[in-house]
VOBA-1610 file (N, C-alpha, C; in pm, whole numbers, padded with zeros to 5 digits, always signed):
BEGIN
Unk-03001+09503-02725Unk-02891+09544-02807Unk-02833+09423-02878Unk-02787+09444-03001Unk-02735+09321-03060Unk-02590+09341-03095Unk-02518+09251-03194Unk-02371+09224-03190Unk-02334+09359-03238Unk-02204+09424-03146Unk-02120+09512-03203Unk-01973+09503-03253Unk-01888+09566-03361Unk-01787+09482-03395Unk-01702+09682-03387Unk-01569+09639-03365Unk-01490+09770-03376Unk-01332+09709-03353Unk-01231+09819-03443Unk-01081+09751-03419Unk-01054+09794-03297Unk-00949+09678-03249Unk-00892+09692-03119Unk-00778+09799-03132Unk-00806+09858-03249Unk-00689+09991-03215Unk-00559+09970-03262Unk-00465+10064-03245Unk-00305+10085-03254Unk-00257+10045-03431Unk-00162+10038-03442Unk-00183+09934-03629Unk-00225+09794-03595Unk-00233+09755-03511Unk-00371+09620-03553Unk-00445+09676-03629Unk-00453+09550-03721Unk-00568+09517-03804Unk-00721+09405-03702Unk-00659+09354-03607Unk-00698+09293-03495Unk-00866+09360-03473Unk-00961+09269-03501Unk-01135+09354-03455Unk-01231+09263-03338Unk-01266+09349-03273Unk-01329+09285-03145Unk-01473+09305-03179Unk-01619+09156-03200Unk-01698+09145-03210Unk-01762+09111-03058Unk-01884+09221-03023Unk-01908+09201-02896Unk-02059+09196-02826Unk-02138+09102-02818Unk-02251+09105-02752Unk-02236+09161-02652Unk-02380+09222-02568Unk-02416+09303-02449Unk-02357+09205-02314Unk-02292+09217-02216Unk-02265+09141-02120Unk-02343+09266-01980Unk-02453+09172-01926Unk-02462+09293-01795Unk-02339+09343-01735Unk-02382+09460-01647Unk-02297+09481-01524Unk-02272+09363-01461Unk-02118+09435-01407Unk-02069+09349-01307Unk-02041+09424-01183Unk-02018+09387-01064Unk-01968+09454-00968Unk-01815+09426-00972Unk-01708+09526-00992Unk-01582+09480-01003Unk-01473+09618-00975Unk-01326+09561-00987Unk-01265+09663-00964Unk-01231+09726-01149Unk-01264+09816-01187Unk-01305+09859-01329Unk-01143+09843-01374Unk-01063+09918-01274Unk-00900+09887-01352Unk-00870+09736-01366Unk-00864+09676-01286Unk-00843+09550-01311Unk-00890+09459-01399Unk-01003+09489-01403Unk-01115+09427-01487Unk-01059+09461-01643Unk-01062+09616-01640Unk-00998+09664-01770Unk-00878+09584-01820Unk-00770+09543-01729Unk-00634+09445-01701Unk-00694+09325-01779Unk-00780+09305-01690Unk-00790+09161-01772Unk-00846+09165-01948Unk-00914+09231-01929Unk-00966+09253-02064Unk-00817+09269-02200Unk-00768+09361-02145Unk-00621+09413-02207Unk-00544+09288-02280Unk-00487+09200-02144Unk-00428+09068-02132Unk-00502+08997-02231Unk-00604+08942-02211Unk-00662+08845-02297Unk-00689+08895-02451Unk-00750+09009-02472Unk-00698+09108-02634Unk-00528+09090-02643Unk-00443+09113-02588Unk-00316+09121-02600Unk-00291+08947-02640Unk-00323+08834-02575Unk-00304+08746-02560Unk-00343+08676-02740Unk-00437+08694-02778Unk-00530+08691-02917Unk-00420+08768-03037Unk-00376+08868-02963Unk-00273+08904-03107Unk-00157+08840-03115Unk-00090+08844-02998Unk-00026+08769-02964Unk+00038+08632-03053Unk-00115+08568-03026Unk-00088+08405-03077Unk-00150+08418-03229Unk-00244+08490-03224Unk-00343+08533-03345Unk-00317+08590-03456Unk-00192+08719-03442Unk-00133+08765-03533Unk-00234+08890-03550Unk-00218+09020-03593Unk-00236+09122-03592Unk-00355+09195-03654Unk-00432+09025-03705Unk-00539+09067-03759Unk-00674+08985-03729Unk-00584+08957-03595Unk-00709+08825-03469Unk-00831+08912-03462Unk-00933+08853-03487Unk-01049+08846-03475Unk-01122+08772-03326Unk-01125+08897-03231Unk-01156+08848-03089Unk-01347+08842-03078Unk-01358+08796-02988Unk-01513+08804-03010Unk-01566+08764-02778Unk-01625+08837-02767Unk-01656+08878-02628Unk-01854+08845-02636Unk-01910+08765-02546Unk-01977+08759-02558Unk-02034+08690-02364Unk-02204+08712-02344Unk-02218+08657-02224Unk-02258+08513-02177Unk-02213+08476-02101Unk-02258+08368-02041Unk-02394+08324-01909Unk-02436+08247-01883Unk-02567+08233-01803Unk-02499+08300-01649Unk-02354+08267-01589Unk-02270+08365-01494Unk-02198+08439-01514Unk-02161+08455-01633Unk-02031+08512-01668Unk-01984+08575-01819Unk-01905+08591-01844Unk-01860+08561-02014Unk-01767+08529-02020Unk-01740+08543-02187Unk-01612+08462-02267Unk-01557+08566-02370Unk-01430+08520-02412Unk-01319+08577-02488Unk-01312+08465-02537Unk-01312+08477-02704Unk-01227+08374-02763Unk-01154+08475-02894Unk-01098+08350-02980Unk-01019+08454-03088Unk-00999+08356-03175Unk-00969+08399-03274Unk-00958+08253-03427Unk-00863+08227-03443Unk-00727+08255-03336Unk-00598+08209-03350Unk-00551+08047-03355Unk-00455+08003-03313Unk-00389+07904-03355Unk-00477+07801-03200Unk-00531+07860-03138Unk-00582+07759-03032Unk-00498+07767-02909Unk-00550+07673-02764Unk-00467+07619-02673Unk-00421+07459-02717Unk-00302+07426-02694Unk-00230+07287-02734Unk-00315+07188-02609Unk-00369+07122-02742Unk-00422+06946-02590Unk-00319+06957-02473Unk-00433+06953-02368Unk-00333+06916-02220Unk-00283+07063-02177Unk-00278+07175-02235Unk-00237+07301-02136Unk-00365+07330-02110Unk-00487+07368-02116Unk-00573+07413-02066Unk-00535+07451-01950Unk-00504+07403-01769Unk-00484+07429-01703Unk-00366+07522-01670Unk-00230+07440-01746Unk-00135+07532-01783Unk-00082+07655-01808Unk-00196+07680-01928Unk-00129+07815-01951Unk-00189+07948-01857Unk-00248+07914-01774Unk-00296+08022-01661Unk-00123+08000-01558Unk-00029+07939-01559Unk+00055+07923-01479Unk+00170+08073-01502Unk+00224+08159-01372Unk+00330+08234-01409Unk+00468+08163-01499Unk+00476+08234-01585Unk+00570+08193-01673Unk+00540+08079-01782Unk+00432+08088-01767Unk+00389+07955-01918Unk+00420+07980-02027Unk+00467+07971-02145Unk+00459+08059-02286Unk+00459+07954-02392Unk+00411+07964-02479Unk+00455+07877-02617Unk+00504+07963-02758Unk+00504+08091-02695Unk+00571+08176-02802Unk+00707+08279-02764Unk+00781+08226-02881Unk+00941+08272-02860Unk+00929+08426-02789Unk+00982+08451-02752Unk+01029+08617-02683Unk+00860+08628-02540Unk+00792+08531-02536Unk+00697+08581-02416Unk+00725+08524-02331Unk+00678+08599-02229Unk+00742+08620-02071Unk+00618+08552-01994Unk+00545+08490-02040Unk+00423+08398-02008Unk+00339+08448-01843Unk+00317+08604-01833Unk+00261+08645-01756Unk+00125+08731-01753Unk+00080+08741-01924Unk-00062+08760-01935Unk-00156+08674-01812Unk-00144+08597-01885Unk-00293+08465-01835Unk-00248+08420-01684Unk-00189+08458-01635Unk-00139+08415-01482Unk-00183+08596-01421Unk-00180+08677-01436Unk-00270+08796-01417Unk-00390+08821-01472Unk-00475+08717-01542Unk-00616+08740-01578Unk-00651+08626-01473Unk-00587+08523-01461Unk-00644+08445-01303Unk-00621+08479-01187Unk-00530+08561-01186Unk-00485+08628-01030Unk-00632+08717-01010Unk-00646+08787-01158Unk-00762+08887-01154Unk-00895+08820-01117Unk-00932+08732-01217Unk-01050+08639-01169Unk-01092+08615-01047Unk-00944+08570-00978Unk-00976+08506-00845Unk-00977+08555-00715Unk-00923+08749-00756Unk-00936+08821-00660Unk-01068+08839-00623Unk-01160+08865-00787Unk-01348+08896-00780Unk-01451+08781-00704Unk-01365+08645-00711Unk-01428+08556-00643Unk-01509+08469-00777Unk-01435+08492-00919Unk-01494+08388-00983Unk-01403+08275-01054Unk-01475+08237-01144Unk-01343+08121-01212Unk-01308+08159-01346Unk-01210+08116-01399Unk-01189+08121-01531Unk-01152+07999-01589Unk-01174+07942-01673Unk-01150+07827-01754Unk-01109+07870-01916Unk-01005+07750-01995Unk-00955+07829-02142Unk-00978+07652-02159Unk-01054+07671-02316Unk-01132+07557-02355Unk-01076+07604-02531Unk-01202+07565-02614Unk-01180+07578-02736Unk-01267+07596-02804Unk-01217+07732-02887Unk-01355+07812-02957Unk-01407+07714-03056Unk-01542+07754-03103Unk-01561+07699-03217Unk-01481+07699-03353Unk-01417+07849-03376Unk-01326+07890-03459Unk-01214+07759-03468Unk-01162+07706-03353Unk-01024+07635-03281Unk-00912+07737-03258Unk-00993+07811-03194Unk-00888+07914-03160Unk-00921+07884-03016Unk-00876+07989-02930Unk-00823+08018-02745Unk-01019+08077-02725Unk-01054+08003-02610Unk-01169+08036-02540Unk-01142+08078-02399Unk-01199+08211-02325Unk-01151+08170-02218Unk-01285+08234-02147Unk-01335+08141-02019Unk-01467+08195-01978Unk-01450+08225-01829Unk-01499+08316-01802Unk-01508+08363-01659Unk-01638+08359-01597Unk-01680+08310-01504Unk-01812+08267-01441Unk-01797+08230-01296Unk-01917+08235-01246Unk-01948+08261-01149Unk-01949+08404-01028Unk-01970+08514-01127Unk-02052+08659-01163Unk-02201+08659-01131Unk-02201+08774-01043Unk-02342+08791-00966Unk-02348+08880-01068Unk-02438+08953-01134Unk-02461+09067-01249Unk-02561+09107-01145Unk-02511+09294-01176Unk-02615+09368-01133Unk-02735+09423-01199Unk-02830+09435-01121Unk-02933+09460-01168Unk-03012+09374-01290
//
């Protein structure tokens, strides 16, 4: 299967481009959670017509988005409860996509897309089958 692209819905203008990622073994709501958070997170900083893009990794995959980026030096940071760099947020996305991560037993890391927007990769994922 090759790249699929579709809007993330609601009045976003916001479109999610998405390579095949295997199965995972996971809890599907949560998983869904995280997924949510990190799309939410992309408009968020991205503005309403973020261009997210989901794709797999050799353990895992990634989320990135063509927004404004993570600032040098938060990488670790902004996974913290209550982190925010934008006025009116309550900086509890990305501190529930690592709570989520780390319930499944993998990692997540937020690096920097090629775009220079927000990367964020989750790995160390057994894929089924």
């Amino acid at each position: 299967m090759g790249t699929s692209s579709r809007s993330l819905g609601g009045k976003s203008g916001a479109t999610l481009t998405y390579d095949p990622v295997p199965s995972v073994s996971s809890d599907s709501d949560r998983l869904r959670e995280l997924f949510e958070n990190l799309f939410q997170n992309a408009m968020d900083h991205g503005g309403d017509d973020a261009a997210v893009r989901v794709g797999p990794l050799d353990t895992g995959f990634f989320i990135e988005d063509d927004g404004p980026g993570i600032a040098d030096g938060c990488e670790e940071e902004v996974f913290d409860h209550g982190f925010t760099t934008r006025d009116g947020g309550h900086g509890y996305g990305l501190s529930v996509v690592r709570t989520i991560v780390n319930a499944h037993g993998w990692d997540v890391v937020a690096t920097e897309a090629e775009s220079g927007g927000a990367r964020f990769e989750i790995t160390g994922i057994d894929f089924l089958g």
